[in-house]
The first five atom37 places (N, CA, C, CB, O) and aatype in JSON, in Angstrom:
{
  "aatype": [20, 20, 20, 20, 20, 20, 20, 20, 20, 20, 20, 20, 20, 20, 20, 20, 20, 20, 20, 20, 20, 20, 20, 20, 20, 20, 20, 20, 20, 20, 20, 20, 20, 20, 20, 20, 20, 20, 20, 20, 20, 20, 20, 20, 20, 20, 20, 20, 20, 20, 20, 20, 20, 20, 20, 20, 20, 20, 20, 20, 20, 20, 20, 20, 20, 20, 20, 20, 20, 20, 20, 20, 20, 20, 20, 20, 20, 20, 20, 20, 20, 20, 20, 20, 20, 20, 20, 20, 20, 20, 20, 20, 20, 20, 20, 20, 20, 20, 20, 20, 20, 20, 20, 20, 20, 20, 20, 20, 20, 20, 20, 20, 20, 20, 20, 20, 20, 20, 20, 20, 20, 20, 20, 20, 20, 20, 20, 20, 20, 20],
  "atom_mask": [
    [1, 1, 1, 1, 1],
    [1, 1, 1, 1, 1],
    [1, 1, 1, 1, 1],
    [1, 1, 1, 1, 1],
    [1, 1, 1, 1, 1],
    [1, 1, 1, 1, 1],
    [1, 1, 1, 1, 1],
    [1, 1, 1, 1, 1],
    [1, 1, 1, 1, 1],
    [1, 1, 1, 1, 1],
    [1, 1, 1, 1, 1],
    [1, 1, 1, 1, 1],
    [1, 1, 1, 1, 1],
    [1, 1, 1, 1, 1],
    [1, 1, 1, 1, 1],
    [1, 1, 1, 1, 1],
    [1, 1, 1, 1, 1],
    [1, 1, 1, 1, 1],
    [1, 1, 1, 1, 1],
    [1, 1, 1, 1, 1],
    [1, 1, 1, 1, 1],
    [1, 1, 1, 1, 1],
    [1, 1, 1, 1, 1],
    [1, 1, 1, 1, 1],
    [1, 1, 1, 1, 1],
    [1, 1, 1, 1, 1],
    [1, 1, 1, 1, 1],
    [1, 1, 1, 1, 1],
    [1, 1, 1, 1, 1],
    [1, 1, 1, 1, 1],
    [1, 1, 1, 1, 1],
    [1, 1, 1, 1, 1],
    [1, 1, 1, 1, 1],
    [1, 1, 1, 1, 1],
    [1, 1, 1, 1, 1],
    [1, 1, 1, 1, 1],
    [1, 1, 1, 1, 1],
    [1, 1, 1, 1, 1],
    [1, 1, 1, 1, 1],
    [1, 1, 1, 1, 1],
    [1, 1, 1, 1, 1],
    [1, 1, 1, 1, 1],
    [1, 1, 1, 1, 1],
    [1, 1, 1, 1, 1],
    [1, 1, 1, 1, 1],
    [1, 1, 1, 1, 1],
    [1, 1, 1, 1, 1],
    [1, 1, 1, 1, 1],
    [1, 1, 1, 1, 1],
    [1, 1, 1, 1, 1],
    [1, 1, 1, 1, 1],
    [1, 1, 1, 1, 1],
    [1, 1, 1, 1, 1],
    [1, 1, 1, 1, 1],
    [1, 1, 1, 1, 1],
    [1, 1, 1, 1, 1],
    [1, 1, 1, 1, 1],
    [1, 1, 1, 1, 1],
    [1, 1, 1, 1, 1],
    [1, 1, 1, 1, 1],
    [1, 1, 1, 1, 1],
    [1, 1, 1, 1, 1],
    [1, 1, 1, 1, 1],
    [1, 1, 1, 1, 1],
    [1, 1, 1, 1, 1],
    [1, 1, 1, 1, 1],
    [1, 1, 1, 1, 1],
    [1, 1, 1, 1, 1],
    [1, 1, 1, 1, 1],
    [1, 1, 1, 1, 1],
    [1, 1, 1, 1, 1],
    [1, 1, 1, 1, 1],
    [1, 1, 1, 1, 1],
    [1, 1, 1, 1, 1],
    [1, 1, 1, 1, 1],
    [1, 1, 1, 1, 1],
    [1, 1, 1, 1, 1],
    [1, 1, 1, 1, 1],
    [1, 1, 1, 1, 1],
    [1, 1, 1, 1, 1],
    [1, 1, 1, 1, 1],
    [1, 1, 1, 1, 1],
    [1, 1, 1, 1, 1],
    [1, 1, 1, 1, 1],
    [1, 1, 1, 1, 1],
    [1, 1, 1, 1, 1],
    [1, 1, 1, 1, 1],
    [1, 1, 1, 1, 1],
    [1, 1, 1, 1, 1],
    [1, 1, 1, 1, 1],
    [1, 1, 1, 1, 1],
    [1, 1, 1, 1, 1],
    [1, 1, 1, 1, 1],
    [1, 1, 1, 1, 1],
    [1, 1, 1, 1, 1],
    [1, 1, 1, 1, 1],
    [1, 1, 1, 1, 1],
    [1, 1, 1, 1, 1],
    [1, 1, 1, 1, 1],
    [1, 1, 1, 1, 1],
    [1, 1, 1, 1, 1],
    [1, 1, 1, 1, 1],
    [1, 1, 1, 1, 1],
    [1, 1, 1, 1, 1],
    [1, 1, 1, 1, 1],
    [1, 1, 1, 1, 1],
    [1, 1, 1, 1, 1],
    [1, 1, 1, 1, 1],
    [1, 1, 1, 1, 1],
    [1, 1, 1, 1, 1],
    [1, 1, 1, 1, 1],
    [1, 1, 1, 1, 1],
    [1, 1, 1, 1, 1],
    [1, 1, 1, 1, 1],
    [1, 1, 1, 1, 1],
    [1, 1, 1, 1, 1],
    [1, 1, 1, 1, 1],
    [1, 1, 1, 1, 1],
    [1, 1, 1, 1, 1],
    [1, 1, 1, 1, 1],
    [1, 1, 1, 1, 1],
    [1, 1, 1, 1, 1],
    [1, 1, 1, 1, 1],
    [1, 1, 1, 1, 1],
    [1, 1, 1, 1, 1],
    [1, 1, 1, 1, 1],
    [1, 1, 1, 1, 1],
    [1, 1, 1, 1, 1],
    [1, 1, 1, 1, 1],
    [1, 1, 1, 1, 1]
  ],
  "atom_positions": [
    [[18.07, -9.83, -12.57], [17.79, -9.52, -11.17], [16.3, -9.24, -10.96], [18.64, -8.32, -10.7], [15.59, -9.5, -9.99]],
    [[16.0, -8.66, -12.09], [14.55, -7.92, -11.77], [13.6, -9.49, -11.81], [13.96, -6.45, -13.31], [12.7, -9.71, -11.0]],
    [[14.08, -10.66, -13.09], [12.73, -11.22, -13.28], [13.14, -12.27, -12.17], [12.22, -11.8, -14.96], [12.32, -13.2, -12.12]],
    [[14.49, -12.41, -10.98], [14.15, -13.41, -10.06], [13.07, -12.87, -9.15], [15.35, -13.88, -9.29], [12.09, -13.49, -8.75]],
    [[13.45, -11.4, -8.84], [12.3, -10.45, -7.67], [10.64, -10.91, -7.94], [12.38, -8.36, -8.08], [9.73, -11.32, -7.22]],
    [[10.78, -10.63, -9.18], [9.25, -10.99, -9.74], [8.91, -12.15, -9.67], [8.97, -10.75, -11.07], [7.7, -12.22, -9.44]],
    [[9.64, -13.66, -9.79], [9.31, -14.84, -9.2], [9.41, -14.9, -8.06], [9.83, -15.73, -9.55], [8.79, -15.88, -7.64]],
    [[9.88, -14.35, -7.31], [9.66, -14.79, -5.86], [8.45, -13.96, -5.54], [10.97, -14.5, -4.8], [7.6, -14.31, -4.73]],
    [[8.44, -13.09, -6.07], [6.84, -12.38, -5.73], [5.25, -13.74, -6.11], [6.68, -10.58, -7.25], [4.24, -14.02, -5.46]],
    [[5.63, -14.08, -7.01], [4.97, -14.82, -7.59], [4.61, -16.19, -7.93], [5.1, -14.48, -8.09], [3.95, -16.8, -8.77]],
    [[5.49, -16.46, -6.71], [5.25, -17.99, -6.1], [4.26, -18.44, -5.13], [6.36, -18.4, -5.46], [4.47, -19.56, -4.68]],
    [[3.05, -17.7, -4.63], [2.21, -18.05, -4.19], [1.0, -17.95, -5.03], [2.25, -17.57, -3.19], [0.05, -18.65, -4.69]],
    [[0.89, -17.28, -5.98], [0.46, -17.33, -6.64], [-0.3, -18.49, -7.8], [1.04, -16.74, -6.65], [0.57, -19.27, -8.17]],
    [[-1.49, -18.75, -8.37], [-1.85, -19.55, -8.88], [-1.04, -19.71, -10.39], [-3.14, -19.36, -8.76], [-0.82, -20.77, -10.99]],
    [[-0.75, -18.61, -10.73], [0.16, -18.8, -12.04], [1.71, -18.74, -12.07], [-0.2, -17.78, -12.96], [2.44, -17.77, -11.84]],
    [[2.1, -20.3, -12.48], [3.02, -20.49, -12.51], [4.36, -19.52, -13.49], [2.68, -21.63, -12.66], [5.44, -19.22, -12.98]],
    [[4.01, -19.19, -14.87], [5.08, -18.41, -15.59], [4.34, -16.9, -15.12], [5.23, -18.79, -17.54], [3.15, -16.61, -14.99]],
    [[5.57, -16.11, -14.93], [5.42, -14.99, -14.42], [4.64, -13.71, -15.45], [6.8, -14.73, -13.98], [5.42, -13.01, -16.09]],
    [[3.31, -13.45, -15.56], [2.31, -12.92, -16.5], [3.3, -11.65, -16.83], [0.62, -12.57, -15.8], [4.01, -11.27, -15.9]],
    [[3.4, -11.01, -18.01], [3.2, -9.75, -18.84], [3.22, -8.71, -17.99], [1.95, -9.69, -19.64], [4.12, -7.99, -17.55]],
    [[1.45, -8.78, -17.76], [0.7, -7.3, -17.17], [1.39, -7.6, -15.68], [-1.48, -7.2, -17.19], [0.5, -7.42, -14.85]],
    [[2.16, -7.83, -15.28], [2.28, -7.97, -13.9], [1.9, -6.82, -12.73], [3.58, -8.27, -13.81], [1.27, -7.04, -11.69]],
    [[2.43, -5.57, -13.18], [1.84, -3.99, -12.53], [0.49, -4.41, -12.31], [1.86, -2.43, -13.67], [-0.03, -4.48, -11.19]],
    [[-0.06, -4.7, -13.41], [-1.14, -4.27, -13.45], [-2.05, -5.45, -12.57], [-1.45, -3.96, -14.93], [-3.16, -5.03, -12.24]],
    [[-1.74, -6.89, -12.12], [-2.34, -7.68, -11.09], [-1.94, -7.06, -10.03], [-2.04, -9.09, -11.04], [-2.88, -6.52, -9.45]],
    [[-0.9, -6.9, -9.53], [-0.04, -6.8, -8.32], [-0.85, -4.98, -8.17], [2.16, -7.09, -8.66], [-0.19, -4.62, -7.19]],
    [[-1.46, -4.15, -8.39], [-2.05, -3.26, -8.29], [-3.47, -3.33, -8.34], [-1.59, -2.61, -8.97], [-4.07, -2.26, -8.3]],
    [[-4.22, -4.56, -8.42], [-5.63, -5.09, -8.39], [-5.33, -5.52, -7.24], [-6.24, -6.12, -9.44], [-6.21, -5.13, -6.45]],
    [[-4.31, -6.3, -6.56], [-4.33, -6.94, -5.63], [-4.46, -5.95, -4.25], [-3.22, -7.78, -5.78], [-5.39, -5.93, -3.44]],
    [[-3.08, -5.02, -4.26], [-3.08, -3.95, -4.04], [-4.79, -3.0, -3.75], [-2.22, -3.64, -5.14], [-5.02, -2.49, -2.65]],
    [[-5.57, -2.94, -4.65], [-6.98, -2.43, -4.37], [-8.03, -3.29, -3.66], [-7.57, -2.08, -5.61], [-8.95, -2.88, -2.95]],
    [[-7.62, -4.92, -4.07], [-8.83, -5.72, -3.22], [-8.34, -5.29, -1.75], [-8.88, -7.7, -3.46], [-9.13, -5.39, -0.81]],
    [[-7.18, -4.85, -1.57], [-6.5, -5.08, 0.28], [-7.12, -3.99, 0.91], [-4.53, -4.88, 0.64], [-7.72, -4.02, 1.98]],
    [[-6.88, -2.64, -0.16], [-7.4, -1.58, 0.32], [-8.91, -1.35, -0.1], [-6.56, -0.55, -0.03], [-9.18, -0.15, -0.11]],
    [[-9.84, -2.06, -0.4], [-11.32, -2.49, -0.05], [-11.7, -3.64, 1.08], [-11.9, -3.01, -1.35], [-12.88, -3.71, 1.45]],
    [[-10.98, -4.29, 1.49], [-11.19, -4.73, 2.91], [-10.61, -3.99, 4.02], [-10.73, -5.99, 3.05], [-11.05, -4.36, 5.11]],
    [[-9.61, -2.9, 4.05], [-9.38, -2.21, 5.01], [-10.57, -1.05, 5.38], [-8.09, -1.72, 4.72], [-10.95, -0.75, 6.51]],
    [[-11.03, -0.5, 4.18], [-11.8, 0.34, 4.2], [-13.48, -0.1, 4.32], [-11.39, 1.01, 3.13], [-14.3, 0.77, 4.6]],
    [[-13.9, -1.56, 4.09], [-14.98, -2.38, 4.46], [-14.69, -1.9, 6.18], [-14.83, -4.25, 3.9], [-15.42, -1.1, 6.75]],
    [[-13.09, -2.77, 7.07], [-13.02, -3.02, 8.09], [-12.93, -1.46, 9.21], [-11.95, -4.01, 7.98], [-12.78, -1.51, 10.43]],
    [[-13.04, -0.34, 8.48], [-13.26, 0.98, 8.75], [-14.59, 1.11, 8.91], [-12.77, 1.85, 7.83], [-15.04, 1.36, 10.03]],
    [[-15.37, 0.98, 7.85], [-17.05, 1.32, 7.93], [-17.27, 0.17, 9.21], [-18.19, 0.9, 6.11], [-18.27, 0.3, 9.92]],
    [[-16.63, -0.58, 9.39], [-17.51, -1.58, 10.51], [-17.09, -0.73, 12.48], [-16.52, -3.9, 10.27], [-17.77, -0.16, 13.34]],
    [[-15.57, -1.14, 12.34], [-15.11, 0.56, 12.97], [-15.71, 1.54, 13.48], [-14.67, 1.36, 12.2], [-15.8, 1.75, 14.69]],
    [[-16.24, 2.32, 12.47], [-16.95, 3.53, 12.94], [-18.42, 3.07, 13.56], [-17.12, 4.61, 11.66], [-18.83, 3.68, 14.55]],
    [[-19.14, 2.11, 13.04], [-20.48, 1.42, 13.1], [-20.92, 1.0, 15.09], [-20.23, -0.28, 11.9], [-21.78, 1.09, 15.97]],
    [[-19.46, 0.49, 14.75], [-19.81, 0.03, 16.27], [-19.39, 1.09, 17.25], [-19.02, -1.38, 16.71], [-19.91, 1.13, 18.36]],
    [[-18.4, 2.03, 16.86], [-18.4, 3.28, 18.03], [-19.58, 4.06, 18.27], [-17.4, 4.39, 17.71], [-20.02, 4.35, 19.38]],
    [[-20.13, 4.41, 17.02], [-21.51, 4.65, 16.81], [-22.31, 4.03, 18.02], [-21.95, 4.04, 15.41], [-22.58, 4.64, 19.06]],
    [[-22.65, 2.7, 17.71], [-23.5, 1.93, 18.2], [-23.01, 2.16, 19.94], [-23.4, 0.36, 17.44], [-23.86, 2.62, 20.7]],
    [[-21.73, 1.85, 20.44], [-21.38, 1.96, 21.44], [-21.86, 3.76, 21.87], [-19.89, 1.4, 21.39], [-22.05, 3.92, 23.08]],
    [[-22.01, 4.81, 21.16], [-22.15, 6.14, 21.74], [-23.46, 6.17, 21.92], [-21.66, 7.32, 20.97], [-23.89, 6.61, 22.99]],
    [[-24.43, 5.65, 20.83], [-25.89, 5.34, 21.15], [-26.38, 4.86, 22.33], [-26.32, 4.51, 20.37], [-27.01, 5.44, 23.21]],
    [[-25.89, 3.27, 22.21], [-26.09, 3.17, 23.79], [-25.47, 3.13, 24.72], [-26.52, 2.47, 24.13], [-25.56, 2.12, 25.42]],
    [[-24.64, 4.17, 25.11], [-24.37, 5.09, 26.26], [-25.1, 6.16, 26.41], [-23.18, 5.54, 26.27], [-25.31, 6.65, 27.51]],
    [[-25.53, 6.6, 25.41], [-26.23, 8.22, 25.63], [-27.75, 8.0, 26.03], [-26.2, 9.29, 24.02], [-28.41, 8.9, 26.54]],
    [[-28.2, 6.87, 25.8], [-29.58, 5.84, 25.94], [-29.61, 5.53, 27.4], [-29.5, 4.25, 25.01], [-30.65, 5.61, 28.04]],
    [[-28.41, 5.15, 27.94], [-28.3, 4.82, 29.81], [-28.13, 5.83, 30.38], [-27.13, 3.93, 30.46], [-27.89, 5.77, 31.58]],
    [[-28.17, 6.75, 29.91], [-27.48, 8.33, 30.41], [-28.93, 8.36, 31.25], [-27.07, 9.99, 28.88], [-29.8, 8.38, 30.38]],
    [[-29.64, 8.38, 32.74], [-30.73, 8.69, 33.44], [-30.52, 10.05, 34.0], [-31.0, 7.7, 34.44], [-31.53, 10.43, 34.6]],
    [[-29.56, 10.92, 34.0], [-29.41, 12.06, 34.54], [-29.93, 13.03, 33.24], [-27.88, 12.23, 35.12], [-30.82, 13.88, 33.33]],
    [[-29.3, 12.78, 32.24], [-29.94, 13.24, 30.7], [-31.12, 12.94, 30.2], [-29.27, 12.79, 29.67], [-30.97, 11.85, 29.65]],
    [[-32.19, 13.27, 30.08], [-33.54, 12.21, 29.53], [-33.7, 12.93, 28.57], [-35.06, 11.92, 30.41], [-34.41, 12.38, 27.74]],
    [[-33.15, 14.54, 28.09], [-33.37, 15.44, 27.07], [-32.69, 15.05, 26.26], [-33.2, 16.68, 27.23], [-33.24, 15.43, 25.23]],
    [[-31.44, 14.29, 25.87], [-30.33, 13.67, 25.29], [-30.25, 12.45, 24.04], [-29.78, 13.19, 26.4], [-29.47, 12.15, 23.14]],
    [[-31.76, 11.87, 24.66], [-32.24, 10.4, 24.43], [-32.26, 10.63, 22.78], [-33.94, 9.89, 25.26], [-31.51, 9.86, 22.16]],
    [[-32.86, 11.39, 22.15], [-33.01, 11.81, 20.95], [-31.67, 11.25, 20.37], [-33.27, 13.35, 20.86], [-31.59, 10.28, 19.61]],
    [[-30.22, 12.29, 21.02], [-28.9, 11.87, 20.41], [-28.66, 10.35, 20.18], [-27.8, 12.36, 21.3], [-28.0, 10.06, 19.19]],
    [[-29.13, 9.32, 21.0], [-28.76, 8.25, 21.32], [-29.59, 7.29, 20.36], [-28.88, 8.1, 22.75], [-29.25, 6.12, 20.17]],
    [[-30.58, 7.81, 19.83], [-31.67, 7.11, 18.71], [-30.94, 7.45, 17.17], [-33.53, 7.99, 18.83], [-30.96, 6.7, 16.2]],
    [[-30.32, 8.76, 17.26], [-29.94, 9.05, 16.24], [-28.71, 8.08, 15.85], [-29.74, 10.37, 16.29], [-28.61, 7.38, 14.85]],
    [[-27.66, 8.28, 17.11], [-26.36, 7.55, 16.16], [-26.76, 6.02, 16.26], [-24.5, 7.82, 16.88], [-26.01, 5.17, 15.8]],
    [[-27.97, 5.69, 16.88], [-27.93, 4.35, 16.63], [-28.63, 3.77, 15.06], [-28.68, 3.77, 17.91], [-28.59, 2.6, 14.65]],
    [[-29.21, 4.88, 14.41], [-29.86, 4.62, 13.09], [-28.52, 5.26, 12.55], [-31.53, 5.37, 12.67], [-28.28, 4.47, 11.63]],
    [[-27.53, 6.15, 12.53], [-26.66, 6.46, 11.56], [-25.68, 5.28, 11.47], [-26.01, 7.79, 11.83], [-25.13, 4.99, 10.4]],
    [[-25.42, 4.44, 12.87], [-24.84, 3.19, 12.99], [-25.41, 2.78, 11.92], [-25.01, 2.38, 14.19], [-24.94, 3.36, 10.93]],
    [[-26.46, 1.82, 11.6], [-26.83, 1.32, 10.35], [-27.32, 1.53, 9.26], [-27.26, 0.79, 10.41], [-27.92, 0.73, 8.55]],
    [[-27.05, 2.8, 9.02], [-27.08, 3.77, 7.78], [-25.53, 3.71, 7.4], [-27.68, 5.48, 8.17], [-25.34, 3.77, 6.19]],
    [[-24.34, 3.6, 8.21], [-22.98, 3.78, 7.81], [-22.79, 2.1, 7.35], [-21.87, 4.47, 9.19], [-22.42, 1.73, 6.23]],
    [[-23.23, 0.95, 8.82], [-22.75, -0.14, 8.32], [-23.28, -0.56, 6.32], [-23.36, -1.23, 9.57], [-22.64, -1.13, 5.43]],
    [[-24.73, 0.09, 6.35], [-24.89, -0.45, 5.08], [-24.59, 0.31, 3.98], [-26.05, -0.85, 4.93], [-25.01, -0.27, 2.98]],
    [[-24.16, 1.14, 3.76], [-23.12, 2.3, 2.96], [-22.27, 1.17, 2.78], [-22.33, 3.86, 3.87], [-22.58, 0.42, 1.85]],
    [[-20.86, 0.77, 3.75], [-20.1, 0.23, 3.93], [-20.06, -0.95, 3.41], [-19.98, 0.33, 4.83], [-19.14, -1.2, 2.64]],
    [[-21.0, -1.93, 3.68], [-21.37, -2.91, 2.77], [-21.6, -2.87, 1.62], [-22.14, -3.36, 3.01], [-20.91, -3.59, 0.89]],
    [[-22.52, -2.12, 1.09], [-22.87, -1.68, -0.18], [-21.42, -1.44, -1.51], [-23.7, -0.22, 0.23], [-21.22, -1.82, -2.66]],
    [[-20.58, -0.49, -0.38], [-19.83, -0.32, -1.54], [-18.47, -1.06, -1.68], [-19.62, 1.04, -1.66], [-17.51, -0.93, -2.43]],
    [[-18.82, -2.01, -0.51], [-17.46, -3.32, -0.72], [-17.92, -4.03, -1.61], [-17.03, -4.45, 0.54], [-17.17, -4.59, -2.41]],
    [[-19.52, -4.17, -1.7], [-19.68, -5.34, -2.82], [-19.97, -4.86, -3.99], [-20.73, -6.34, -2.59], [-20.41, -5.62, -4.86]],
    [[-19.82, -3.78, -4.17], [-19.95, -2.93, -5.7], [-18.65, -3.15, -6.12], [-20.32, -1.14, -5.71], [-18.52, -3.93, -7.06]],
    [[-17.32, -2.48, -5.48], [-16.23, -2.61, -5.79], [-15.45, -3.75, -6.04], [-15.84, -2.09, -5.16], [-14.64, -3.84, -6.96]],
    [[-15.76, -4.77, -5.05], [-15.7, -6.09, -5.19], [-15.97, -6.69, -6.41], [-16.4, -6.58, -4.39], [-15.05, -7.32, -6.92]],
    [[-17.44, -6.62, -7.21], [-18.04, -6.69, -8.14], [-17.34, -6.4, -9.51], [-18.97, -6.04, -7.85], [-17.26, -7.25, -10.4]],
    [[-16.86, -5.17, -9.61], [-15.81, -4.33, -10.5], [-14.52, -5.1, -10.03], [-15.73, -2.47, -10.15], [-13.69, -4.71, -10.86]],
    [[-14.11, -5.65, -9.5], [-12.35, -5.5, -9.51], [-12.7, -7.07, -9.63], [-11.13, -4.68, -7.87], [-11.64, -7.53, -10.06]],
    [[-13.55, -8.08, -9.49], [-13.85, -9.23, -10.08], [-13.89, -9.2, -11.46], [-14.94, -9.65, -9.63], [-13.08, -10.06, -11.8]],
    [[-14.29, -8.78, -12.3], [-14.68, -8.56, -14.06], [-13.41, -8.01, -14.3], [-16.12, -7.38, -14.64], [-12.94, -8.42, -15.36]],
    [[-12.42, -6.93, -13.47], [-11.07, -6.81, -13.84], [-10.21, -7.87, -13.99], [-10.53, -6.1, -13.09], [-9.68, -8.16, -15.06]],
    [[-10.01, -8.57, -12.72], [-9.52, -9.79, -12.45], [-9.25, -10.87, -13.76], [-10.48, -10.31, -11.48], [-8.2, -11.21, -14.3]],
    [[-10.69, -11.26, -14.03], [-10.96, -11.82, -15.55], [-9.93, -10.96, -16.55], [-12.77, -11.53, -16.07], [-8.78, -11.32, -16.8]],
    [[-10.5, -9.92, -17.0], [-10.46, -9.57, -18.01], [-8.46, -9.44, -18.05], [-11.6, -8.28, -18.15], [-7.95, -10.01, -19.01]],
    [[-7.73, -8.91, -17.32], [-6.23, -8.87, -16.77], [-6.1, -10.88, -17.17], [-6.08, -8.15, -14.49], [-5.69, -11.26, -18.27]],
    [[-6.38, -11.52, -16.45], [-5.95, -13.14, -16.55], [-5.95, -13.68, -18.27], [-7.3, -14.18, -15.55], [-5.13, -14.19, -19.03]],
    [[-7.88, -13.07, -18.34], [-7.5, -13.57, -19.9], [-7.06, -12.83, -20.73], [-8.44, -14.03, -20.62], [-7.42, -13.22, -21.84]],
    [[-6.42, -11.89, -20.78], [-5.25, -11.32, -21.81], [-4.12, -11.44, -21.23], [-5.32, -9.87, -22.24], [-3.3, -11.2, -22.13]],
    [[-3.39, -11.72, -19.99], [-2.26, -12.78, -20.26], [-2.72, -13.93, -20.76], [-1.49, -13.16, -19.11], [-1.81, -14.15, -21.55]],
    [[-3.45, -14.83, -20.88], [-3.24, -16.05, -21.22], [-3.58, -15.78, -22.79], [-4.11, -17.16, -20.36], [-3.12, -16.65, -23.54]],
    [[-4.04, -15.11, -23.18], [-4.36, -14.56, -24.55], [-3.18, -14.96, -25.42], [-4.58, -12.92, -24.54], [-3.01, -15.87, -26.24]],
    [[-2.21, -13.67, -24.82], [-1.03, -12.76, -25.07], [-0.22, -14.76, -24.81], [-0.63, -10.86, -23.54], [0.25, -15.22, -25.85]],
    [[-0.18, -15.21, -24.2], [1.15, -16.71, -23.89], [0.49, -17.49, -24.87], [1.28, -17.79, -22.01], [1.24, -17.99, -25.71]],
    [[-0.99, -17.77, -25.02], [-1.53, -18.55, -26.28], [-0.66, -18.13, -27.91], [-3.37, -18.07, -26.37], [-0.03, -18.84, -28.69]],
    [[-1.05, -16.46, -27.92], [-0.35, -16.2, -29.78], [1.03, -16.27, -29.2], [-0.71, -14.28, -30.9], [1.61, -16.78, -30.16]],
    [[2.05, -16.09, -28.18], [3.26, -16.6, -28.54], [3.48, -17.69, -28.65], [4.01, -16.34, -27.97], [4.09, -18.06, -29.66]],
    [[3.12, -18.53, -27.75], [3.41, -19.87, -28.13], [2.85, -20.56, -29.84], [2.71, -20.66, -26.88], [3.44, -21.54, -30.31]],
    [[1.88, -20.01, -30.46], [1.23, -19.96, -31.66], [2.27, -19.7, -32.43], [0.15, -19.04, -31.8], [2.79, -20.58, -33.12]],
    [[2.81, -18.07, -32.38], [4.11, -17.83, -32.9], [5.53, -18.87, -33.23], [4.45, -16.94, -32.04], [6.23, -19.19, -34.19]],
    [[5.43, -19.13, -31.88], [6.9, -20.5, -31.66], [6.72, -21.47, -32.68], [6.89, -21.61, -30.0], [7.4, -21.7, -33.67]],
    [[5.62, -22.01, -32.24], [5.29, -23.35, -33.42], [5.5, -22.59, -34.27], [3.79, -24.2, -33.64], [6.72, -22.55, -34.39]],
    [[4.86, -21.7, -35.23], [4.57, -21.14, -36.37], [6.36, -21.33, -37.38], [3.89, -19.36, -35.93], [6.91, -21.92, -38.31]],
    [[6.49, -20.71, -36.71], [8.29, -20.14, -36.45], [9.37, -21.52, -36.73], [8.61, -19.52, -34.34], [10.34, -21.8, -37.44]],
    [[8.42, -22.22, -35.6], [9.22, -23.87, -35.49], [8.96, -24.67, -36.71], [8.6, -24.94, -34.14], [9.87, -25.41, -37.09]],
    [[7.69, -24.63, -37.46], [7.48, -25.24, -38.33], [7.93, -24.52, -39.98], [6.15, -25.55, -38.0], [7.88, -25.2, -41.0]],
    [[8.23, -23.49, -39.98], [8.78, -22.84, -41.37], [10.23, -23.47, -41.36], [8.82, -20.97, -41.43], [10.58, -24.13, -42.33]],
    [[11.17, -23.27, -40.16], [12.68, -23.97, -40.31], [12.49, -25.4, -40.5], [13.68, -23.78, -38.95], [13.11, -25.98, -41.39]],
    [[11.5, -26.14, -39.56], [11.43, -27.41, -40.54], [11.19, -27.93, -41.5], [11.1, -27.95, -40.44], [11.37, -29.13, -41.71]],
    [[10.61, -26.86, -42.53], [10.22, -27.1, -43.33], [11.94, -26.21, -44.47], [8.48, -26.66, -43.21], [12.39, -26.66, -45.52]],
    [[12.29, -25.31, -43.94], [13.34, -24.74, -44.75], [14.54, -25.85, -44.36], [13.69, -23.0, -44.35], [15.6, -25.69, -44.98]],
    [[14.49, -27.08, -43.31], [15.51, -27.6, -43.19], [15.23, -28.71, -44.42], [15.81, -28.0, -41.7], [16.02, -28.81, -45.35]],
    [[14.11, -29.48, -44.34], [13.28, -30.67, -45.51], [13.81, -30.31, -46.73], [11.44, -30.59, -45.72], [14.55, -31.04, -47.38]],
    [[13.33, -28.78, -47.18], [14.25, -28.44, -48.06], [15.28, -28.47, -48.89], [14.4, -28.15, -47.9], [15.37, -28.35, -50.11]],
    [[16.51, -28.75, -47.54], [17.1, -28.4, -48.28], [18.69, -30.03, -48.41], [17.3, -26.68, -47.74], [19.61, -29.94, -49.23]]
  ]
}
């Protein structure tokens, strides 16, 4: 039951036999989603920012205010590039994971299949035998 769930999970997917580490992709995947939600947050806050800036900037009854309106418009792009910054750091890291997870399944399916033959070729040889 469990390994049909896991193929159907894993039919869009580029790898066809269903990998080993599976937790452990399906929880990378899991983190790239929640680094574009949290990219699409820093952008979010950036532009309310930007939108409070310039409102507080048209404010002509306020002219003492103007200060506020310079400010969140530089914290606007002090947050957007935070935000950027650390999507493509993380990005960066969960790329070299990516790798490193793929090639030890394919590692790990290379020595079994190594095994099989191995395995396959001693009985043919204990069948020649005998």
């Amino acid at each position: 039951m469990m390994q049909k769930d896991a193929k159907k999970l894993f039919r869009f997917l580029r790898t066809k036999p269903v990998p080993a580490n599976t937790n452990e992709i399906l929880a990378l995947e899991r983190t790239k989603l929640a680094n574009e939600r949290t990219l699409l947050s820093y952008i979010r806050s950036s532009l309310y920012l930007l939108l409070g800036g310039i409102g507080l900037l048209q404010l002509k009854d306020f002219e003492r205010i103007n200060w506020l309106g310079y400010v969140a418009l530089v914290v606007c792009v002090i947050f957007l590039a935070v935000g950027i910054f650390r999507y493509v750091l993380l990005y960066r890291r969960l790329y070299k994971w990516n790798r490193v997870l793929f090639a030890n399944s394919i590692t790990d399916k290379v020595e079994k299949q190594a095994k099989k033959n191995e395995v396959d070729k001693n009985e043919a040889k204990s069948i020649e035998k005998e």
